[in-house]
N, C-alpha and C positions, 0 to 999 in steps of 0.2 A: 504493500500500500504506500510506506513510504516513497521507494522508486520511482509507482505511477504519479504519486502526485507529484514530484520532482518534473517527472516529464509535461506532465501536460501544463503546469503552471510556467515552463521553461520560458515563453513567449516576454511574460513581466517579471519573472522572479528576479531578485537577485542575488550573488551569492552568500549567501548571510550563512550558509550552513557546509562552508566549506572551512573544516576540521583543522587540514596545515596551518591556515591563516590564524585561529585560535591559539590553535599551543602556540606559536609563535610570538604571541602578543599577550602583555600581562592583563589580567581579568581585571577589570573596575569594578571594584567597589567603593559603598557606601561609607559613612562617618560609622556605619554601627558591624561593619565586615562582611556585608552582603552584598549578593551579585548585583549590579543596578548597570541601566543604562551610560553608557559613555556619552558627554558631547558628541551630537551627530552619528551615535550609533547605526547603521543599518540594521539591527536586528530590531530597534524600536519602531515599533508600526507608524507613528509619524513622521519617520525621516524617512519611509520608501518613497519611491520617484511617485510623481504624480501620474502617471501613466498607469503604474501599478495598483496605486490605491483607488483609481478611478475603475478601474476594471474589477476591481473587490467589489466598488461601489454598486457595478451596474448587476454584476452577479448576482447580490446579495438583494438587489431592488425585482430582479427577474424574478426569483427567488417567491419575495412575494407577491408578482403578478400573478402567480401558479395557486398561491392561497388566497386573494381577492376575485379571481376569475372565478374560481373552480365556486365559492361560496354562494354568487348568485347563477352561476349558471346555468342549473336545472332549472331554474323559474320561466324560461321562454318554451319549454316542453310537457308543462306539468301534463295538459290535456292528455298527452301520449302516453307518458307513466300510467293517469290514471284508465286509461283505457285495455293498457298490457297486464293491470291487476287486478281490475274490476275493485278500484277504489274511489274517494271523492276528490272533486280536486282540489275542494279546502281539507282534504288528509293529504294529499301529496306534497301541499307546505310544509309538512314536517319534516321532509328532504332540503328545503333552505333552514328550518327551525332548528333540528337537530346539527347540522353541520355549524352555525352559530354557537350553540351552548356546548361546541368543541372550543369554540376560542376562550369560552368564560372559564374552562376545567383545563385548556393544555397550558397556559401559564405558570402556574401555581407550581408545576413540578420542574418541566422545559426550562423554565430562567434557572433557578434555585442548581440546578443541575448544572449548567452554562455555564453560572459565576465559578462552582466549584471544578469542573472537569475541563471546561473551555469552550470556544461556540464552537471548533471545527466541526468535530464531534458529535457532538449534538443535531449539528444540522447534517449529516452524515447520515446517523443515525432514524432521526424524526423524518426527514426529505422521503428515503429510501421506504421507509413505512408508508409516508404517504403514496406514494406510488405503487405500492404492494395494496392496498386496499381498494385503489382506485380502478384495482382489477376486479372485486368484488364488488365495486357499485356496476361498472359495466355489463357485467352475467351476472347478476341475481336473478336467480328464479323466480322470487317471492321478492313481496313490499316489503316484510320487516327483513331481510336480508341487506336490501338498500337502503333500510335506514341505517342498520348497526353500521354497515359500509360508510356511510356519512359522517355519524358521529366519532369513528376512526378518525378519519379521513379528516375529518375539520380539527380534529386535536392537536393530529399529528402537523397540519398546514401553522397551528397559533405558534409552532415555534419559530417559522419566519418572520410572522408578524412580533414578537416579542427578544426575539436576537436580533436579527436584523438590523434596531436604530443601535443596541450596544457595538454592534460592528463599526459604523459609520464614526461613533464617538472615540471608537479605540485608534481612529488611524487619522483622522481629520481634525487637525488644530479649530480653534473658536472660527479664526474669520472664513474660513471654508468650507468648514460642518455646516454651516446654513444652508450654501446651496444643496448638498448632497440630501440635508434633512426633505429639504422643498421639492425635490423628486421623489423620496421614499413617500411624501402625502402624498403627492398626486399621482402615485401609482396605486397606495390604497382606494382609491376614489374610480382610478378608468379602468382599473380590473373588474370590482362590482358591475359597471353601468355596460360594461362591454361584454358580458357573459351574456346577459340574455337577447341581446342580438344576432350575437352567432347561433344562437341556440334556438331562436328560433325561428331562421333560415333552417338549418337541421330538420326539424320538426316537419318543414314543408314538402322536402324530398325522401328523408331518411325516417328515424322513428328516435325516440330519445336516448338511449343508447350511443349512438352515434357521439351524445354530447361529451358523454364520457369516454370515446376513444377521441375525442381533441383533449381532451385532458390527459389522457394518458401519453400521449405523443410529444405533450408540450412538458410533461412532466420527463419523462426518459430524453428528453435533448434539454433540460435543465439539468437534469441529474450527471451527467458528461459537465458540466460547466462547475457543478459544484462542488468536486473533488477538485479542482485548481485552487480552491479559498486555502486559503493558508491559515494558521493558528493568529489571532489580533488579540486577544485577552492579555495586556501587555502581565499581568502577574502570571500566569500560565508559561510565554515567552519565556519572561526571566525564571520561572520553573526548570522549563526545557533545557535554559541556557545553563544553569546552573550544574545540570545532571551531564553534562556533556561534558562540560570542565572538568568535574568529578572523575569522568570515565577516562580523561587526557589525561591523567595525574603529572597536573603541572605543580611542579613543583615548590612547595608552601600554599598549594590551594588544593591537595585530595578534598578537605574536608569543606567547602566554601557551600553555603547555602544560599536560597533565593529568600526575600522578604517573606513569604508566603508560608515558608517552610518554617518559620522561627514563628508563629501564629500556632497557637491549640485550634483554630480552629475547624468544626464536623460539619457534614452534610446534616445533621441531625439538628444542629443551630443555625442551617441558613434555611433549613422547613421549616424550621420557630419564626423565622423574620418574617418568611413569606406569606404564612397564612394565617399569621394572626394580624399583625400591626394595623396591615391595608383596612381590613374591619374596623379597626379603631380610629383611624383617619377618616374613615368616611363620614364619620361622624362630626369632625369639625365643620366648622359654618362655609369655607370657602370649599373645603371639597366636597361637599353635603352638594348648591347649590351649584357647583360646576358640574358636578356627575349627574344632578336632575336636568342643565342644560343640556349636557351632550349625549345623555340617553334619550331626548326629544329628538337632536338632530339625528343622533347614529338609527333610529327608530324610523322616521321619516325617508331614511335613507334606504331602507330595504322592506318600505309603503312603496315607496316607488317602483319598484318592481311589478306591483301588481295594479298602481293606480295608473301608468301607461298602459298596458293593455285595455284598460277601461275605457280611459279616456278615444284611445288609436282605435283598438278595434273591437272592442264591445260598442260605441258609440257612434266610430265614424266606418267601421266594416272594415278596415284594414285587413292583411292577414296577418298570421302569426310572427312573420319575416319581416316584412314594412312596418308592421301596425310598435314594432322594439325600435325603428331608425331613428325612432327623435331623441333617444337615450343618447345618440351621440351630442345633445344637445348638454349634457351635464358635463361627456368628457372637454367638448371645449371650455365649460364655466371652470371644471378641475383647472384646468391649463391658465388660464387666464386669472385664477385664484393664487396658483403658483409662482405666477409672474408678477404678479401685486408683493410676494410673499419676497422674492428677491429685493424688488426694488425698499420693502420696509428693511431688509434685513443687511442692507448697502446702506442706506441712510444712519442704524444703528451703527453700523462699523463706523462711520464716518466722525459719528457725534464720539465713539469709546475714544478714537483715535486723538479725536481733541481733547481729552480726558475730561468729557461732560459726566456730572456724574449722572445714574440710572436707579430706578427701583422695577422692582417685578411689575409694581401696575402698568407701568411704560408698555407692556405686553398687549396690553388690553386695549389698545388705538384702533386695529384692526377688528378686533370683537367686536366692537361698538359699534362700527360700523357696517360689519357682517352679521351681528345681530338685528339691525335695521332691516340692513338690505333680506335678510331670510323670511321677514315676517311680509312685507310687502310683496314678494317675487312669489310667496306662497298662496297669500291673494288674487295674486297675476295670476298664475299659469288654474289655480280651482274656478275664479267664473268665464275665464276663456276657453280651458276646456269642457265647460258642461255646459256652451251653444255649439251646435257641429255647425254654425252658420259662420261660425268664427273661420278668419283662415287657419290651416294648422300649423304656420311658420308663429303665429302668435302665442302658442302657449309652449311653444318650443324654445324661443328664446326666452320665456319664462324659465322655464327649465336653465337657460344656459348660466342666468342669473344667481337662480336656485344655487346652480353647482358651485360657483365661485363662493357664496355666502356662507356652504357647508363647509370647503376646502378652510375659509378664513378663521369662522369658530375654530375648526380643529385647531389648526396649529395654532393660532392666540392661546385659548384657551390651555392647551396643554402645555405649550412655553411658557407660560404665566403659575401652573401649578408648579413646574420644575422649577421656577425660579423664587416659589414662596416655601417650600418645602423643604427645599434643599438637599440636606443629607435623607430625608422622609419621603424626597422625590418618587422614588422606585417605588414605594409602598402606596403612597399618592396616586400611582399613576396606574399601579395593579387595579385598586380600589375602583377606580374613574375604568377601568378596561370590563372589569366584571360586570360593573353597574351596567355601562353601555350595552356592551353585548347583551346583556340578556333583555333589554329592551329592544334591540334589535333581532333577537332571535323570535318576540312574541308578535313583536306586528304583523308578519305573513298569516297567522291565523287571523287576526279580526280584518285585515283592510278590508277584502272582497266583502264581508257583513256591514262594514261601517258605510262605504262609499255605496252597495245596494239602500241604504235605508237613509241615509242622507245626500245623495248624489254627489256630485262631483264637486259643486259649488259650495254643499251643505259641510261637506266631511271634509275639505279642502281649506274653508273656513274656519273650523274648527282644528284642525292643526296650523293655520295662520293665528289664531288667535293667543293657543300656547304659547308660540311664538313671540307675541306683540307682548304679553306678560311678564316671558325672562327678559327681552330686549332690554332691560332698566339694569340688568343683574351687574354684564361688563361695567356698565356707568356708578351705580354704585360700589365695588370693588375700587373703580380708579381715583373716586372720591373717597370711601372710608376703609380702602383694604389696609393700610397701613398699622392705624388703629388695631383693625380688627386681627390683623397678624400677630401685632403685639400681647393680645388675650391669647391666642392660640397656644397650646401646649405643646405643638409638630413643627411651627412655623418659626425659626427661630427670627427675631431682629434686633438691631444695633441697642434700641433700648427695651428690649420686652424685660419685664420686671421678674426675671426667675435666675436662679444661679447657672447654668446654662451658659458657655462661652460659643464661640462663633466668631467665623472672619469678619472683620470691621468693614472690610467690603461689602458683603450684606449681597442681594437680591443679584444679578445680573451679573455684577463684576465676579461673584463666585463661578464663572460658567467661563471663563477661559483659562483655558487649559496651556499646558506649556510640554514640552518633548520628554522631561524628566517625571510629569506629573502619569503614570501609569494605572491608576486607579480611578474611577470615573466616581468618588464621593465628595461633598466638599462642608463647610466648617466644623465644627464639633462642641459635644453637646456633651453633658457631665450627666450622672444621677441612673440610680438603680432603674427606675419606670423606660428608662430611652436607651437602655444598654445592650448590644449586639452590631454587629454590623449592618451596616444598609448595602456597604457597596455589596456585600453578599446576595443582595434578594435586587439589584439593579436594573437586572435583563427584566423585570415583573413588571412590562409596558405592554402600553399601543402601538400601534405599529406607524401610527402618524408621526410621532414626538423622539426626542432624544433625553438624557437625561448627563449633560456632558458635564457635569461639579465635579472639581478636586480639591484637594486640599487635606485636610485632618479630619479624623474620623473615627468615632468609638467602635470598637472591635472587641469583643466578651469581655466588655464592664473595663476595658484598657484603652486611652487615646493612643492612636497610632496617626501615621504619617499615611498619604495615598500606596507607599508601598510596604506598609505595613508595618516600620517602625516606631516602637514603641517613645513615645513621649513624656519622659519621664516626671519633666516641672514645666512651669510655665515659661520659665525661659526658652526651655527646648521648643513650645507652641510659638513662641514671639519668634525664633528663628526660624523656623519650619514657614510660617507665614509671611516671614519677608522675605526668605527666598521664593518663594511661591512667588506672590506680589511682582518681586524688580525680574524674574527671569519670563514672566508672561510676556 
C-alpha cells in the first residue's frame, strides 16, 4: 500500500520521505526534546508546493461531491423505486431520510477516530465502504434492503463531509484556507441540487437503478484519486516522522519522540469529548439559536427537492427530466454565493493586514444580509410558482436567489460559531451538524403533505415567514453577541468574568494559523467542568465550515501547547503566545 501510494501520488509529491536525506541531517526539535517541524520543513503540510496542496484540495472536495450527490439523488426517481416495490412514494422518502440520519450518526465516531489515527485512513477506510454498499442499494431485491443500503451508505459518505474541512485546515495557512473553504461550500450545495437532475433524466429512459450505477462509477474513479491523499494531521506526521528517526538510529536520537506520544492520551477520552460536550453546547443561547436557524435552512434545503417537482411538473406537466432543470437555478445562486464569499473574505484579509482589529460578530455582515435576502427570494419563487401563468424563468431565478442566501447563512453563520467558541469550536459545530441534519433528514416526509394542503403559495409562505422571524437573529448577535459571549460558559472572551484564560486576541485573530502551529485548537481554558481536549473531537463538523484555531489548549485537565507541550506556568503561556502572535 505504501509503494502504491508513492506511485500514484508521484505526479505532486515531494520527497519528504526519502530516508538518506534524514539520517543525514540532525532531527529538530523542540524546547521540550521533541520531534517538531523545522523552518520550512517539507514534511509540514503547509510548506508543500501549492500545486500539491491544491490537488489535496480538489481530491478531498470530489470526495464530497460523491457524499452530497449521492444524498439527494434518488429523489428525481422515487416514482420508479416505488413502483419496482409496490410501495408509496411518500415511503420511498425514506431513501433521502435515512441516508440523512447517516450524516447525524457517522460523525460522532468518523472524526473522534481521525483526530486519533489520522484522516488518510479513515477516508481509506469509510470511502471504500461507501462504495461496497452502494452495491447493495443498486440490486436490492426488496425496499428494506435499500434502505439499510442507504443508511450505510450515508454514514459511511458523513466522513467526507466531516474530514474533509480538517484536511483543508491542516495544509492551508489563514489567508488561503478561505478560498479552499469557499469551494468545499459550494460543493456541498451543487452536489445536493445536481443529483436529482441526472436522476431524473434516468428515470425517463432507464429505471432507478440506473441512478445508482452513476454513483457507483463516480465513486470507483474517486476511489483511484483517493489513495494519492497523503497523511495532513500535522501531529500524526510528526508521529510518523518520529518513528522513522527511531528506526535510523541516529545517533543520540534512538529514543526521540513526537509531541503526541508524551500525551496519556485514549481513544476512550476523545469519545468522552465527542458525545457528550456538543449536547451541552447546544444549549447555550448562540448555539441554541444558530442550530434552530440552520436546521430551517438545511431543512428547506432538501423541501426543495420535492417542492420543484411540484411546482415543474405536478403543476406545469413537465416530465421527470425537465420538470429537475431549474435546480440548476440554485447551483448558479451556490456559485454566485461563493463568489460574494471570496470577495468578503479578500476584504477581511485586507483590513487583518492593516492590523484593524476584528471580533467574531464581524462574521455576521453577510448573514444579515443573506438572512434578508432568504426570506424574501422565499416569497418570490412560492406565489410565482403556484400561477403556471407565471413564466417559468421567474421563479427560477427565484431559486437562483434562494441559493446564494443558503450558501451565505452557511458559511457566516458557521464562521461566526468557530470564531465564538473557539477551542469549543469542534463541539459547537458537531452540535449545529446533528441538529441540522436531522431536520433535514424529516422534511422529505411532510413537504409533499404540507404543499398538497396548502399549495405552493400557502406552504411557500409559511417557510418565508420562519424565515422573516430568524432574519433579526444575525442583527441581534452583531448588536449584543458580545455581551452575551461574555455570560457564556463555552465562549470564552477578553473580559468574561470567570477564571478561565484565553489568547488576548480573542474572536478572529485566534484563527491564523502559522507553519509551526500543527494542531488546529486555539486559547485555553482552566477548571475541572472544561477539561479534555477539543483539538481531539475537531474533525466533529459540517462539511460547509473549517475550524482552523491554534494556539494552547487543555488536554486531560493539562494546558498544552498546539503540539502538545505541556505548559507548565504562566510564563511558559505568555511565551507560547507571543511566539504564536509575532510568527503568524
Amino acid at each position: 500500500m505504501h509503494r502504491l501510494e508513492q506511485w500514484l501520488s508521484a505526479p505532486t509529491a515531494k520527497p519528504y520521505r526519502n530516508r538518506d536525506l534524514e539520517a543525514s541531517e540532525r532531527p529538530y526539535l523542540n524546547k521540550n526534546g521533541h520531534i517538531d517541524f523545522a523552518p520550512g520543513d517539507v514534511e509540514n503540510p503547509k510548506e508543500w508546493s501549492p500545486a500539491r496542496r491544491w490537488y489535496i484540495t480538489v481530491v478531498a472536495v470530489i470526495l464530497v461531491v460523491n457524499a452530497t450527490f449521492a444524498s439527494s439523488s434518488p429523489s428525481g426517481c422515487l416514482e420508479s423505486i416505488a413502483d419496482t416495490f409496490d410501495v408509496s412514494v411518500e415511503a420511498t422518502n425514506l431513501v433521502i431520510t435515512l441516508f440523512l440520519l447517516g450524516y447525524c450518526f457517522g460523525p460522532l465516531f468518523w472524526a473522534p477516530l481521525s483526530e486519533f489515527y489520522g484522516r488518510r485512513w479513515l477516508f481509506y477506510i469509510s470511502f471504500t465502504l461507501y462504495l461496497i454498499f452502494n452495491f447493495l442499494c443498486a440490486f436490492a431485491n426488496n425496499f428494506a434492503a435499500l434502505l439499510v443500503g442507504r443508511f450505510i451508505t450515508g454514514t459511511c459518505a458523513s466522513s467526507a463531509l466531516s474530514n474533509a474541512p480538517g484536511v483543508l485546515a491542516d495544509i492551508w495557512g489563514p489567508v488561503d484556507r478561505g478560498n479552499a473553504m469557499a469551494l468545499f461550500s459550494m460543493m456541498t450545495f451543487i452536489g445536493p441540487s445536481l443529483g436529482p437532475v441526472i436522476s431524473g433524466f434516468l428515470q425517463l429512459k432507464e429505471d432507478w437503478r440506473w441512478n445508482f450505477y452513476v454513483l457507483l462509477w463516480l465513486a470507483a474513479g474517486t476511489e483511484l484519486l483517493m489513495f494519492t491523499i497523503p497523511e495532513t494531521l500535522p501531529s500524526v506526521v510528526l508521529l510518523n516522522k518520529a518513528r522513522r528517526i527511531r528506526a535510523l538510529r541516529i545517533p543520540g536520537y534512538e529514543n526521540v519522540k513526537a509531541p503526541v506520544e508524551a500525551t496519556d492520551r485514549t481513544l476512550a477520552s476523545i469519545f468522552k469529548v465527542a458525545l457528550v460536550r456538543p449536547w451541552r453546547i447546544l444549549l447555550d443561547p448562540i448555539s441554541f439559536l444558530m442550530a434552530v436557524y440552520l436546521g430551517v435552512v438545511y431543512a428547506l434545503l432538501y423541501m426543495l427537492f420535492t417542492i420543484y417537482p411540484i411546482v415543474f411538473q405536478q403543476k406545469r406537466h413537465w416530465n421527470s427530466g425537465v420538470g429537475e432543470l431549474p435546480l440548476i437555478g440554485t447551483i448558479v445562486g451556490a456559485v454566485l454565493g461563493g463568489a460574494l464569499c471570496f470577495f468578503n473574505s479578500t476584504r477581511d484579509r485586507k483590513r487583518m493586514l492593516a492590523g484593524e482589529a476584528s471580533r467574531p460578530e464581524d462574521r455576521l455582515v453577510i448573514a444579515m444580509f443573506g438572512g434578508i435576502l432568504f426570506a424574501v427570494s422565499m416569497f418570490w419563487f412560492a406565489w410565482t410558482g403556484e400561477y403556471d401563468s407565471i413564466h417559468w424563468i421567474v421563479p427560477t431565478i427565484a431559486g437562483v436567489f434562494l441559493g446564494t442566501a443558503i450558501l451565505l447563512l452557511f458559511v457566516s453563520i458557521l464562521n461566526y460559531l468557530t470564531d465564538t467558541y473557539l477551542m469549543f469550536a469542534a463541539s459547537a459545530l458537531a452540535a449545529n451538524t446533528i441538529f441540522r441534519s436531522a431536520c433535514g433528514a424529516a422534511a422529505p416526509l411532510f413537504t409533499q403533505y404540507m404543499f398538497d394542503a396548502l399549495g405552493v403559495g400557502g406552504g411557500g409562505s409559511l417557510i418565508g415567514g420562519v424565515a422573516a422571524l430568524l432574519a433579526p437573529v444575525p442583527f441581534l448577535f452583531y448588536w449584543k453577541g458580545e455581551s452575551i459571549r461574555q455570560r457564556s460558559k463555552f465562549a470564552p472572551t477578553e473580559d468574561a468574568p470567570r477564571k478561565e484564560s484565553n489568547d488576548d486576541d480573542g474572536g478572529r485573530q485566534a484563527e491564523q494559523q502559522t507553519s509551526r502551529d500543527v494542531e488546529k485548537e486555539a486559547t485555553t481554558r482552566s477548571g475541572e467542568e472544561h477539561s479534555g481536549s477539543e483539538s481531539e473531537a475537531l474533525s466533529v463538523k459540517s462539511a460547509e465550515v473549517e475550524a482552523g484555531h491554534e494556539g494552547a489548549r487543555m488536554d486531560d485537565a493539562e494546558l498544552r501547547t498546539a503540539t502538545g507541550e505541556i505548559i507548565e506556568s504562566e510564563a511558559d503561556l505568555k511565551e507560547h503566545q507571543k511566539y504564536w502572535k509575532e510568527s503568524r
